[in-house]
N, C-alpha and C positions, 0 to 999 in steps of 0.2 A: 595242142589243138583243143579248143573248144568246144562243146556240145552240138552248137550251131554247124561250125564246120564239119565237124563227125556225121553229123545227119548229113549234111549236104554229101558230104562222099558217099554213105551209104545210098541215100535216094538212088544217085548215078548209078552205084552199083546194082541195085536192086530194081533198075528201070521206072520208078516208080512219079508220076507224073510229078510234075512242078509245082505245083499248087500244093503239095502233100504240106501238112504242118507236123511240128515236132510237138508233142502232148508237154511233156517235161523232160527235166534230167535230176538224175537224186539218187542219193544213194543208199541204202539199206542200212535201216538198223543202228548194231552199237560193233557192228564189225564190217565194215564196208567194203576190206579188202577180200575177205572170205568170203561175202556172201555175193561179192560179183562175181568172184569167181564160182561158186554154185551156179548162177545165172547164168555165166557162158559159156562151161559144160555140160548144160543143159539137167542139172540137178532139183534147182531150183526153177522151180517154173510157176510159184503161186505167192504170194503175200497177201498178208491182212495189213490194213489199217483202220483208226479209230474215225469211224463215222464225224460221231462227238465230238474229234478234234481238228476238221476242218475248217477251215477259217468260212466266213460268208460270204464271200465270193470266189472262193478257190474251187476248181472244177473237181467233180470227182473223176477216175477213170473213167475211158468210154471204149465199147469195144470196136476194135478196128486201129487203135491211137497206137502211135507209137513213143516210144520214151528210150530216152538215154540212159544206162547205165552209170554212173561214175563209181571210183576207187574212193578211198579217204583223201586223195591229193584233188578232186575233183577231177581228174581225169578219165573222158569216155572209155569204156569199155566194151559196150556192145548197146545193139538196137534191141530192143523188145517190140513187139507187137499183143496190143491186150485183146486176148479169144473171149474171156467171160468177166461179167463185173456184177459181183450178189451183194447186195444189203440183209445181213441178216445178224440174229442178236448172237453176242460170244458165245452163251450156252451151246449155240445150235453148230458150230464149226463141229467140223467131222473130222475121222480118222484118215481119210481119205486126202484133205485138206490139206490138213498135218503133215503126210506124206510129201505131197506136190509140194510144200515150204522148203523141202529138202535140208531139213537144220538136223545137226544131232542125231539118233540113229534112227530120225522120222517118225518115230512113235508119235502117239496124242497124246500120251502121260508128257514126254519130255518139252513135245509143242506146248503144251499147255502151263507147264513149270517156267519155262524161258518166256512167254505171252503174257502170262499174268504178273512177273517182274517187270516186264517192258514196260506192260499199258501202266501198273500202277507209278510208274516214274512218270511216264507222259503225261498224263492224268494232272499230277502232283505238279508239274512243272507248269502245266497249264490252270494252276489256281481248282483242281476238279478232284471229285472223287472217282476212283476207277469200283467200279459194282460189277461182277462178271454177271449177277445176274439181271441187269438191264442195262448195258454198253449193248452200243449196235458197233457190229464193225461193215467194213468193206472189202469181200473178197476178191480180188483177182488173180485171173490166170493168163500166164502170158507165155511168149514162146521167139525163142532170140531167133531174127530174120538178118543181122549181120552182127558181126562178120562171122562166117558161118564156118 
């Protein structure tokens, strides 16, 4: 089943008008099997991405939107619903944050060990340098609405 179709069933299930659109579908990370699964135990309920590394027309998060889960096979795994979406610089990510990423044993030390190898590969892979102390990222928080 495809993401499109996966939203359409959930829509049904979740009564949600017609017109509803699907935000995206994508999968986390450098462990996608893990970390949807965080997301659909409801462990994982926050992710960062790099402000910086959005393309120019690609949307950011908006709250209210919904998004597809997928595994590393591309295949859905659950709906999310995004509650909050903050622009703010990497310094400024909290402990709190760190937590709701549900990675590891949630600390900000280990958040921030596993963040700062990520972004500086992304970074790197996008021709950029990663600066933790002027990267903006983008927080959101989100909250699986199917399959529940």
């Amino acid at each position: 089943m495809n993401p499109e179709q996966f939203f359409k069933q959930a829509k049904q299930a979740l009564n949600l008008p017609e017109n509803t659109v699907l935000q995206s579908s994508y999968q986390f990370g450098v462990d996608a099997d893990h970390l949807a699964d965080l997301v659909q135990t409801g462990i994982k309920t926050a992710t960062t991405s790099a402000y910086d590394l959005y393309e120019p027309n690609e949307p950011l998060p908006k709250v209210g939107a919904y998004d597809v889960i997928l595994n590393s096979r591309d295949e859905p795994i659950c709906v999310t619903k995004t509650d909050d979406v903050i622009i703010t610089p990497y310094r400024s990510v909290d402990d709190q944050h760190a937590y709701q990423e549900g990675k590891g044993n949630r600390s900000f030390a280990y958040w921030k060990r596993v963040h700062d190898d990520f972004f500086e590969n992304e970074y790197a892979a996008a021709g950029k340098n990663f600066n933790p102390e002027t990267a903006m990222m983008v927080l959101e928080k989100f909250h699986v609405v199917y399959p529940k």
